[in-house]
FIKOLZA-1660 file (N, C-alpha, C; in steps of 0.1 Angstrom, whole numbers, plus 5000, padded with zeros to 4 digits):
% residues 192
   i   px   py   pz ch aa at
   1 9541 0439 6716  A  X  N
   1 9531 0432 6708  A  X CA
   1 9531 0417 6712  A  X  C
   2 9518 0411 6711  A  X  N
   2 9514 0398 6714  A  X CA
   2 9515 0389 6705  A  X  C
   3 9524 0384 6699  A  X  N
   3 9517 0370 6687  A  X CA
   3 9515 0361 6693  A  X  C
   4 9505 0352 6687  A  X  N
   4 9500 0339 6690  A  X CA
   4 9510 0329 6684  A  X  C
   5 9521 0330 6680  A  X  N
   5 9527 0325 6677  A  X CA
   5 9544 0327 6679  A  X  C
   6 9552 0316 6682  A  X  N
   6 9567 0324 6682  A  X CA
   6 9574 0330 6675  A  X  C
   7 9587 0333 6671  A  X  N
   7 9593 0339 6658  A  X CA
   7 9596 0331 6653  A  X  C
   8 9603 0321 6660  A  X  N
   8 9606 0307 6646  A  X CA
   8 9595 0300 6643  A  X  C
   9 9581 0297 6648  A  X  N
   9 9569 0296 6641  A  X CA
   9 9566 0306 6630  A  X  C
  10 9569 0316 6632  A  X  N
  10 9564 0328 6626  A  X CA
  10 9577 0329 6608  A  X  C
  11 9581 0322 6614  A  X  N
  11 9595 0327 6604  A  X CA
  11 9588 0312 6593  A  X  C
  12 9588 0301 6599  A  X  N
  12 9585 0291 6588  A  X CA
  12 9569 0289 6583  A  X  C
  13 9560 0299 6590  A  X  N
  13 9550 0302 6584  A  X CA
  13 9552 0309 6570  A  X  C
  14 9561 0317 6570  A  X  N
  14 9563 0327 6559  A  X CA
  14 9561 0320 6545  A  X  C
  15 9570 0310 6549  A  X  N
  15 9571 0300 6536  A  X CA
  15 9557 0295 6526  A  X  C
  16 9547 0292 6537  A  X  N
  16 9533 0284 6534  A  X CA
  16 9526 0301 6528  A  X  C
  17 9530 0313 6537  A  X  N
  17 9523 0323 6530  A  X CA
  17 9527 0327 6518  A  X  C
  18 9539 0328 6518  A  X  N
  18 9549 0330 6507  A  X CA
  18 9539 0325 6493  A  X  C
  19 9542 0313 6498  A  X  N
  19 9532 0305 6486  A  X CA
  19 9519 0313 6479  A  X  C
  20 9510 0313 6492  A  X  N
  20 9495 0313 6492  A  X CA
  20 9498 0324 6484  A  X  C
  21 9504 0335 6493  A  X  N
  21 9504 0354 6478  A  X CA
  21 9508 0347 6470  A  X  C
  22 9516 0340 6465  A  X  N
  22 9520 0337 6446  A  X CA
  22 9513 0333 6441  A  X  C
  23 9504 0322 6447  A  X  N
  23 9490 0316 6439  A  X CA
  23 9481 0325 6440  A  X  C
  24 9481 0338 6450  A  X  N
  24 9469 0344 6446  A  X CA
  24 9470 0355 6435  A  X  C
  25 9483 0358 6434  A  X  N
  25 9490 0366 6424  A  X CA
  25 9485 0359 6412  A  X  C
  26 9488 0348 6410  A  X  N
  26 9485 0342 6399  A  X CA
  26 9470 0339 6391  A  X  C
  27 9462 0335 6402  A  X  N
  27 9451 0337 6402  A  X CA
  27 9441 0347 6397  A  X  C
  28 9446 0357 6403  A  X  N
  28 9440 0374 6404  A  X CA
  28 9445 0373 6390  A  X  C
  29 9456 0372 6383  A  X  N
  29 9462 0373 6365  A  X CA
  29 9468 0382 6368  A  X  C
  30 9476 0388 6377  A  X  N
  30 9488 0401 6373  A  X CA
  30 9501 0394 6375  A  X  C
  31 9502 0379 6375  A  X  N
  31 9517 0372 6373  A  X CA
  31 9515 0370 6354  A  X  C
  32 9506 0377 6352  A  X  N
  32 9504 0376 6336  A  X CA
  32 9510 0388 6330  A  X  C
  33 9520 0387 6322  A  X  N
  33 9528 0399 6316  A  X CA
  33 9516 0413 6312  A  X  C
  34 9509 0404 6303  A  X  N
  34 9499 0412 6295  A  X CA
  34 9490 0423 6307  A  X  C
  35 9484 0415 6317  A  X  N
  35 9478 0423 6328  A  X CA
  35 9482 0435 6325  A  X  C
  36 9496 0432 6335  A  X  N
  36 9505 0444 6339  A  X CA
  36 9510 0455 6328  A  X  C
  37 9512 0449 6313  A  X  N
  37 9517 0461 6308  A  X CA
  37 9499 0468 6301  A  X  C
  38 9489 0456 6303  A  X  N
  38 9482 0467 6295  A  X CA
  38 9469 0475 6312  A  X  C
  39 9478 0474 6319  A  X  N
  39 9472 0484 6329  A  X CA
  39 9482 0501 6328  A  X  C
  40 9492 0497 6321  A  X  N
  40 9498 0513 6318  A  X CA
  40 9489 0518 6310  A  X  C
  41 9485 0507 6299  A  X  N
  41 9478 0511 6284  A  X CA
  41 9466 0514 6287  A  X  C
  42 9461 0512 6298  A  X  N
  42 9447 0514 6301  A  X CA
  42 9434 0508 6295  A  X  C
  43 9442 0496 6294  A  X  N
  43 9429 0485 6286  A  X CA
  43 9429 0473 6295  A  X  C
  44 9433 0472 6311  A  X  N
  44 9428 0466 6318  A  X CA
  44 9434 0465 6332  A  X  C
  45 9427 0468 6339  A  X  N
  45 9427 0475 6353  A  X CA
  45 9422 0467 6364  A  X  C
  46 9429 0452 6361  A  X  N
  46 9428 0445 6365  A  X CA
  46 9438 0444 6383  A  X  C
  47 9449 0452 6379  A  X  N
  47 9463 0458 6389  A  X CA
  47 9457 0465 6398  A  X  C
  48 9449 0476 6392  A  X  N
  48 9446 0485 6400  A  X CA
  48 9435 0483 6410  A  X  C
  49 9430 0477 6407  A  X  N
  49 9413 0469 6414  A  X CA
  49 9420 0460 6424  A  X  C
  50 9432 0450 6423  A  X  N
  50 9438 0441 6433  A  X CA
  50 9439 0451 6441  A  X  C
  51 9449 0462 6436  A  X  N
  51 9458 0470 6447  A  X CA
  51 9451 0480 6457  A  X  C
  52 9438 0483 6453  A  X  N
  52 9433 0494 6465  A  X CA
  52 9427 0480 6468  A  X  C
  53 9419 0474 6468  A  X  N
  53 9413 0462 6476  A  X CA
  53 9425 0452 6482  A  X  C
  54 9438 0456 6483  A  X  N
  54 9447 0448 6489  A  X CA
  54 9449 0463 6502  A  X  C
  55 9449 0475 6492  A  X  N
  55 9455 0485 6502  A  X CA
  55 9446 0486 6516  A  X  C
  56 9431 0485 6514  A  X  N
  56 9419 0487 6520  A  X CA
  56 9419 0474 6530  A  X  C
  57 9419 0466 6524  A  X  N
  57 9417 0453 6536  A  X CA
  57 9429 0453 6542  A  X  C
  58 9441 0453 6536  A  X  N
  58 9455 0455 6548  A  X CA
  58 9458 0464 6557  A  X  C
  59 9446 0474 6554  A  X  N
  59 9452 0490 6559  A  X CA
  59 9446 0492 6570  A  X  C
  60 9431 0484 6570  A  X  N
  60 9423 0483 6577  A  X CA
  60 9422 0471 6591  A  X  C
  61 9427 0462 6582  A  X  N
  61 9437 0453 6590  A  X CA
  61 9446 0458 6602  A  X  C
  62 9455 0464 6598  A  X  N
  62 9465 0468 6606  A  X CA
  62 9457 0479 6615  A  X  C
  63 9446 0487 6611  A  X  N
  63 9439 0496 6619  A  X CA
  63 9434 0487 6631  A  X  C
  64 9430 0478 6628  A  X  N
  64 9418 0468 6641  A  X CA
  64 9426 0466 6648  A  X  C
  65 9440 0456 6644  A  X  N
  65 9454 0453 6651  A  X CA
  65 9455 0467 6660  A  X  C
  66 9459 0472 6659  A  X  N
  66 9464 0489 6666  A  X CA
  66 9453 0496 6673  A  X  C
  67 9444 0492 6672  A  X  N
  67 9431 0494 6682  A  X CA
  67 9433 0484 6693  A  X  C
  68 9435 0469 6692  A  X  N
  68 9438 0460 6701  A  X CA
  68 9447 0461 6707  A  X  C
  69 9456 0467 6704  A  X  N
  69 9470 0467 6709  A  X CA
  69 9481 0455 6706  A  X  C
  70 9480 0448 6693  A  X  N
  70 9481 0439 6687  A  X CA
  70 9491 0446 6678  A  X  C
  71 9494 0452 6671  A  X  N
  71 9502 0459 6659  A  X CA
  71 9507 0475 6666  A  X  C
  72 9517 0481 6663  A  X  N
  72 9518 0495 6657  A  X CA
  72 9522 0504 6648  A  X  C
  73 9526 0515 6646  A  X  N
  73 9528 0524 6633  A  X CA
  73 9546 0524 6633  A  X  C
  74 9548 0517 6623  A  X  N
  74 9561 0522 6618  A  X CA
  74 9565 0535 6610  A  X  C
  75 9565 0548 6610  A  X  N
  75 9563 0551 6600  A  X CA
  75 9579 0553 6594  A  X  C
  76 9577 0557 6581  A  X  N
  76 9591 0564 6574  A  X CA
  76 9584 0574 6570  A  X  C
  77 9601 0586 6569  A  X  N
  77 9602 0600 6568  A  X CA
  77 9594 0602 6555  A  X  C
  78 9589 0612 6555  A  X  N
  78 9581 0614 6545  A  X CA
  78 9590 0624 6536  A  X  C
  79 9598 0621 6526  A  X  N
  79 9610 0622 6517  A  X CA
  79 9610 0621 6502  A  X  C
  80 9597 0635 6499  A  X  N
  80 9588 0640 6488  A  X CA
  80 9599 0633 6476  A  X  C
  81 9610 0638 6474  A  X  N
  81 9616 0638 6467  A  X CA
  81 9622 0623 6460  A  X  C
  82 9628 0616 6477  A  X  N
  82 9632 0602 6473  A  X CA
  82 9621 0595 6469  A  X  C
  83 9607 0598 6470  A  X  N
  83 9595 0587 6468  A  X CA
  83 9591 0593 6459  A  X  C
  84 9591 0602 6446  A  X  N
  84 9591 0605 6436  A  X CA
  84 9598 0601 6426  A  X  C
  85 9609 0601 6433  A  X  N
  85 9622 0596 6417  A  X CA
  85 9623 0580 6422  A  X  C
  86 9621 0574 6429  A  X  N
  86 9617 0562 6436  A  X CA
  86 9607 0551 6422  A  X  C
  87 9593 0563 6426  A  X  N
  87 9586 0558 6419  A  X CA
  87 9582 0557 6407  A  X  C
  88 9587 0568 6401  A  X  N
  88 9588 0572 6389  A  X CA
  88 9595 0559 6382  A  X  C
  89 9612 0555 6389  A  X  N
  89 9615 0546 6382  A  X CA
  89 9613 0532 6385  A  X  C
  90 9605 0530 6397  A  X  N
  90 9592 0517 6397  A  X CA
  90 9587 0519 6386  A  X  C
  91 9581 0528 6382  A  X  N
  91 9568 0528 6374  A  X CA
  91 9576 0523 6360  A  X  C
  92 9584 0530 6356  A  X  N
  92 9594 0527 6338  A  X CA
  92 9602 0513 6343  A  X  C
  93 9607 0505 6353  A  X  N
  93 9610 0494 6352  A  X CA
  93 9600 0483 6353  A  X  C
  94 9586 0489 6358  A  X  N
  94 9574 0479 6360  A  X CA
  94 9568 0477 6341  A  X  C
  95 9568 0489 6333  A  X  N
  95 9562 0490 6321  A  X CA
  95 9575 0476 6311  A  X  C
  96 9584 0481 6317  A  X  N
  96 9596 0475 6307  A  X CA
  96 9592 0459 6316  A  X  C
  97 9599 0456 6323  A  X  N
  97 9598 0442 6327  A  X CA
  97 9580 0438 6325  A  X  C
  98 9570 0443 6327  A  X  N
  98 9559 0435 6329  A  X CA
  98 9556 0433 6341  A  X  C
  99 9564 0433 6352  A  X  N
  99 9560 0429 6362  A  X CA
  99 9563 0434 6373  A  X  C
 100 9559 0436 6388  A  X  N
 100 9567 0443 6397  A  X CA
 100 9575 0430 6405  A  X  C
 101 9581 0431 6413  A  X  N
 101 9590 0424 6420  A  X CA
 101 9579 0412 6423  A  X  C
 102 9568 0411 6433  A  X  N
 102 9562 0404 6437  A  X CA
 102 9557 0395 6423  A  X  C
 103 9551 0400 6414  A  X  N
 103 9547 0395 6403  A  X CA
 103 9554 0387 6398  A  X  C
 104 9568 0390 6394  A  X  N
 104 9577 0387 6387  A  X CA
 104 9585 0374 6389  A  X  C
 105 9583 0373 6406  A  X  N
 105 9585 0360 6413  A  X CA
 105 9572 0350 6411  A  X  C
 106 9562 0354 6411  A  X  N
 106 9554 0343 6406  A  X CA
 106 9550 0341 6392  A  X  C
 107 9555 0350 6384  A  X  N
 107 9557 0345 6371  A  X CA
 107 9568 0334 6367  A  X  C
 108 9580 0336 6375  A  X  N
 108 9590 0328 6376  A  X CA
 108 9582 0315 6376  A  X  C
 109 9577 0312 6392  A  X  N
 109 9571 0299 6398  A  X CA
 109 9563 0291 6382  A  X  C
 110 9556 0302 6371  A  X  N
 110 9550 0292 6367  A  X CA
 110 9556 0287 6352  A  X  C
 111 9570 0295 6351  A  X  N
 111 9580 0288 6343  A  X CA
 111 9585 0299 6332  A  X  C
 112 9581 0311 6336  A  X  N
 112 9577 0325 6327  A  X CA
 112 9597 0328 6327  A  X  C
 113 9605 0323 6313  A  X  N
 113 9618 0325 6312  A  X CA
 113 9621 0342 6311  A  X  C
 114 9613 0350 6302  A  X  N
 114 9616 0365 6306  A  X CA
 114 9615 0368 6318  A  X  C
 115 9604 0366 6327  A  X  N
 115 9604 0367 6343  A  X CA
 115 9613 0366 6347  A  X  C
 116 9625 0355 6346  A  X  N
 116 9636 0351 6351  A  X CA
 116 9647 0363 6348  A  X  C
 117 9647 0366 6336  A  X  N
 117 9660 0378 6330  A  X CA
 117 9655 0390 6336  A  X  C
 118 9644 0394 6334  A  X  N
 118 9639 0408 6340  A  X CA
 118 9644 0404 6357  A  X  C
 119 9644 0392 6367  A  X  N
 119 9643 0394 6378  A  X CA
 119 9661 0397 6379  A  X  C
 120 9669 0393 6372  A  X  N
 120 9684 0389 6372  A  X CA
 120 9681 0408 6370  A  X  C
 121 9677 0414 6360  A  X  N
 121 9678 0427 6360  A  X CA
 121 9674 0436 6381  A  X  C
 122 9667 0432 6381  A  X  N
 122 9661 0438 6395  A  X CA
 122 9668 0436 6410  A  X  C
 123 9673 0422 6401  A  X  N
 123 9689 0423 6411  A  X CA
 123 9697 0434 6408  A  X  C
 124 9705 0439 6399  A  X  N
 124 9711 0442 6395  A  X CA
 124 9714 0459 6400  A  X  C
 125 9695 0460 6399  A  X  N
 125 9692 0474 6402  A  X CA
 125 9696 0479 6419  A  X  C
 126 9691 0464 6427  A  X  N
 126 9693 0464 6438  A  X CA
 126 9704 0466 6443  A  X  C
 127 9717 0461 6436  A  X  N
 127 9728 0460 6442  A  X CA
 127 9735 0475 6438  A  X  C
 128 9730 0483 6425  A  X  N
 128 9736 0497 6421  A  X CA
 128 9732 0506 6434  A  X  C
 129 9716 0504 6435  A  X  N
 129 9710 0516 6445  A  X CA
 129 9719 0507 6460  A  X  C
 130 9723 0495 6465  A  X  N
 130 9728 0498 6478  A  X CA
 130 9744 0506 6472  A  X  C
 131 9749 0506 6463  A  X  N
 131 9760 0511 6462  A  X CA
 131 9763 0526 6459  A  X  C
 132 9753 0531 6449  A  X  N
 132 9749 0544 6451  A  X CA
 132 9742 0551 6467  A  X  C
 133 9738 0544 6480  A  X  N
 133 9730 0545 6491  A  X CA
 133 9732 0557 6499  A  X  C
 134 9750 0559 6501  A  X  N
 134 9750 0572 6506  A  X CA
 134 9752 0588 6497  A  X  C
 135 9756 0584 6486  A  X  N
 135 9750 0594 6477  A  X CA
 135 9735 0599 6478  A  X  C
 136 9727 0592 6476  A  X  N
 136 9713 0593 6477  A  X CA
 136 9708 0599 6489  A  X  C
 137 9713 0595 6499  A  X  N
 137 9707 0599 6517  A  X CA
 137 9711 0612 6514  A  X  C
 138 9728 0616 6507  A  X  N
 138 9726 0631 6509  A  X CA
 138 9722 0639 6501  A  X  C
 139 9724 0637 6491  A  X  N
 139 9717 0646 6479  A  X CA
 139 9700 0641 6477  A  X  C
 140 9693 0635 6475  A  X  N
 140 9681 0636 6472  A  X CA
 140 9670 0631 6486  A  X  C
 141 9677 0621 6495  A  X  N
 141 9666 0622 6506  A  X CA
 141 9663 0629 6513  A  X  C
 142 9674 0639 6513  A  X  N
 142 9673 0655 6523  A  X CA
 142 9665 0666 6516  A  X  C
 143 9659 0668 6500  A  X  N
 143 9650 0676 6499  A  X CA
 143 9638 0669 6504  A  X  C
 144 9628 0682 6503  A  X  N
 144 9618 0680 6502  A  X CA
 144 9612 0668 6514  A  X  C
 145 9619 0665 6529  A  X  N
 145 9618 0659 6532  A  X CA
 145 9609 0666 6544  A  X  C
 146 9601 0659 6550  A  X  N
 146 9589 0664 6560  A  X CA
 146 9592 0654 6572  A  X  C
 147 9602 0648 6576  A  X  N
 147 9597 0636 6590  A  X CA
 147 9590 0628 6587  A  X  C
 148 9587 0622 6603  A  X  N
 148 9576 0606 6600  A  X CA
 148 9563 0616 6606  A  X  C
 149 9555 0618 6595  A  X  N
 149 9544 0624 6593  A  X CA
 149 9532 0613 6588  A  X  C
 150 9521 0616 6592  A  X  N
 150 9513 0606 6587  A  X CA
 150 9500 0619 6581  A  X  C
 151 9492 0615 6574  A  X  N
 151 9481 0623 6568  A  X CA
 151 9472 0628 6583  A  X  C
 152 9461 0617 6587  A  X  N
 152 9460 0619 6599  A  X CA
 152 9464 0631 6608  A  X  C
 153 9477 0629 6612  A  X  N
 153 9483 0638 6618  A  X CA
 153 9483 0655 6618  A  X  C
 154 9486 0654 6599  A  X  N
 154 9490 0668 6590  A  X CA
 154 9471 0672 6594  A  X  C
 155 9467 0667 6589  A  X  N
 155 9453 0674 6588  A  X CA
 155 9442 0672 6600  A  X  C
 156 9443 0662 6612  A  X  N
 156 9432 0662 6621  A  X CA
 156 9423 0655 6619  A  X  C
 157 9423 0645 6602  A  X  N
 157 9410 0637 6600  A  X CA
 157 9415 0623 6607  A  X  C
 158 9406 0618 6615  A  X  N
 158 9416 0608 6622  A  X CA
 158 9414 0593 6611  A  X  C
 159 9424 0583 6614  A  X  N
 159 9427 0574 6609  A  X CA
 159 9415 0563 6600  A  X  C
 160 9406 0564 6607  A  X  N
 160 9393 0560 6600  A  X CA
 160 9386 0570 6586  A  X  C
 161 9385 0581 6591  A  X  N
 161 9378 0590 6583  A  X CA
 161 9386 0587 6567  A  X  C
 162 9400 0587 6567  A  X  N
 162 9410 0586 6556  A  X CA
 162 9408 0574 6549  A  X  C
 163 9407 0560 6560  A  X  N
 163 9397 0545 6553  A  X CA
 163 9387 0549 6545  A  X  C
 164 9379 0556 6553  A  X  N
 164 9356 0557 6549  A  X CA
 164 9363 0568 6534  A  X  C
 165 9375 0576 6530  A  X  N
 165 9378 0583 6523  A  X CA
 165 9382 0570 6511  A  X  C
 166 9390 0570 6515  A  X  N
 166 9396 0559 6504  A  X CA
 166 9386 0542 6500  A  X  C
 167 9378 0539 6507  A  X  N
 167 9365 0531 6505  A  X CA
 167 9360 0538 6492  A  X  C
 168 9351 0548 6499  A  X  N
 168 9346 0554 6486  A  X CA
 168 9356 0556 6472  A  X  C
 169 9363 0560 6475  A  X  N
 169 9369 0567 6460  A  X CA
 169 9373 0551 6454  A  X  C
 170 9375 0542 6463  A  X  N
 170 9378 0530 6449  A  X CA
 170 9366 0528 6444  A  X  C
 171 9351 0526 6455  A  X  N
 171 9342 0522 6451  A  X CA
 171 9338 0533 6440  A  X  C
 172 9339 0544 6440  A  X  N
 172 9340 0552 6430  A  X CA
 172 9346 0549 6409  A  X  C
 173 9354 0545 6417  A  X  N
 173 9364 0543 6409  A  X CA
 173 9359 0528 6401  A  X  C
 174 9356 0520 6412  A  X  N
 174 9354 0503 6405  A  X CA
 174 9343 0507 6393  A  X  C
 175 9332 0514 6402  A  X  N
 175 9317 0517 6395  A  X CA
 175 9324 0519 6378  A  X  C
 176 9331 0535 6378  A  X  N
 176 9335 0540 6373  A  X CA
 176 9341 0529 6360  A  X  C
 177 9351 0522 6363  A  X  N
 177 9359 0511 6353  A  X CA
 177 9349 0505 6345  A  X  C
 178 9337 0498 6358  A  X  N
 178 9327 0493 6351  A  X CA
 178 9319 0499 6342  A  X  C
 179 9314 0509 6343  A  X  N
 179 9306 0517 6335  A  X CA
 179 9317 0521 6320  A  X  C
 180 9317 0527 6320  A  X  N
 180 9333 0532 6310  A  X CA
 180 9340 0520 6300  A  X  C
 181 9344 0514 6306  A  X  N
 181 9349 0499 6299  A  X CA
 181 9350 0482 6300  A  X  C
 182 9332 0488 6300  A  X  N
 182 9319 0473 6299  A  X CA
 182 9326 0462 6286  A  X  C
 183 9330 0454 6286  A  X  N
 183 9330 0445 6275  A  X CA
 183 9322 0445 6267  A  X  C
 184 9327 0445 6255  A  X  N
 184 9315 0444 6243  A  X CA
 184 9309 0429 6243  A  X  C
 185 9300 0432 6237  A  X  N
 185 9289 0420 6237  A  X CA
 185 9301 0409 6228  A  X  C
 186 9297 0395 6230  A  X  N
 186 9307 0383 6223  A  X CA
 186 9292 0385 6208  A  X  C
 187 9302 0381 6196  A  X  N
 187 9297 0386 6186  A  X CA
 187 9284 0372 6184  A  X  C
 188 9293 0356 6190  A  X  N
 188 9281 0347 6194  A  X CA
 188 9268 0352 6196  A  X  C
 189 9269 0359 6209  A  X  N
 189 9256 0364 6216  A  X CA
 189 9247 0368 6205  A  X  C
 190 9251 0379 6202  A  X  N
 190 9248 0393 6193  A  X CA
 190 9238 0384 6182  A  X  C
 191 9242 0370 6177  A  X  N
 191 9235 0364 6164  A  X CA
 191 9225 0356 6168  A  X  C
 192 9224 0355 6178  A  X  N
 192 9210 0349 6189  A  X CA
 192 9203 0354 6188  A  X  C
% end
């Protein structure tokens, strides 16, 4: 691969990016506790609207890159099992803390003290799962495990077709949010 840039340029860029995602985290509102826990609750879907329009533009991204010959596929083993119980307990430490990792660091930045204790927790998590690590590899990443498989691959639709798939179903989906749970009118309005 080609960068236009060296690794120690590339390394102290991180920093200025570093940034830019936390302000846009912030911006977008999911460094906002409330966002995040009431996207479990289903009273704002604010998370989920970032995250396929982050998945879609990055995914696609890296698609153009790998057409150029500019990027390629890393994949990991596709390891049903570990990415179930994985996520499962992403999902109950995201509800409990408010925030996911990324979030949680830019809730920090804007002075958010639980951000800070929940992040000391995520440490904490971090350092059990490297110590529990080869337990894990043998008992649970060996079920259910398939190789570095990509969708693509399994089924013959090639890499685009899975994009023009997942395009639609958010736009699906956005329509969908909108329609469904339109803001009610401000009661101001209403006496106009």
């Amino acid at each position: 691969m080609n960068f236009p840039v060296s690794v120690e340029t590339a390394r102290w860029l991180a920093i200025p990016m570093g940034i830019l995602f936390g302000l846009l985290l912030h911006r977008g509102g999911v460094a906002n506790y409330n966002v995040i826990v009431n996207q479990f609750r289903f009273k704002d879907f604010t998370v989920l609207k970032i995250m396929f329009t982050a998945i879609i533009v990055g995914g696609l991204g890296v698609l153009v890159l790998k057409g150029m010959g500019q990027a390629q596929y890393h994949i990991k083993p596709a390891n049903l099992l570990g990415v179930g119980l994985g996520a499962a307990l992403f999902g109950v430490g995201m509800v409990l803390y408010g925030y996911c990792p990324g979030t949680g660091v830019a809730a920090m930045a804007t002075g958010s003290v639980h951000a800070l204790a929940g992040f000391g927790g995520m440490l904490l998590g971090a350092i059990l799962y490297a110590l529990s690590f080869t337990w894990v590899e043998t008992n649970i990443q060996k079920v259910a495990a398939y190789g570095k498989v990509r969708l693509p691959d399994v089924t013959g639709v090639p890499d685009w077709g899975w994009f023009a798939l997942l395009i639609v179903l958010a736009a699906g989906i956005f329509w969908y949010l909108e329609v469904k749970f339109k803001p009610a009118p401000d009661d101001a309005a209403d006496l106009k």
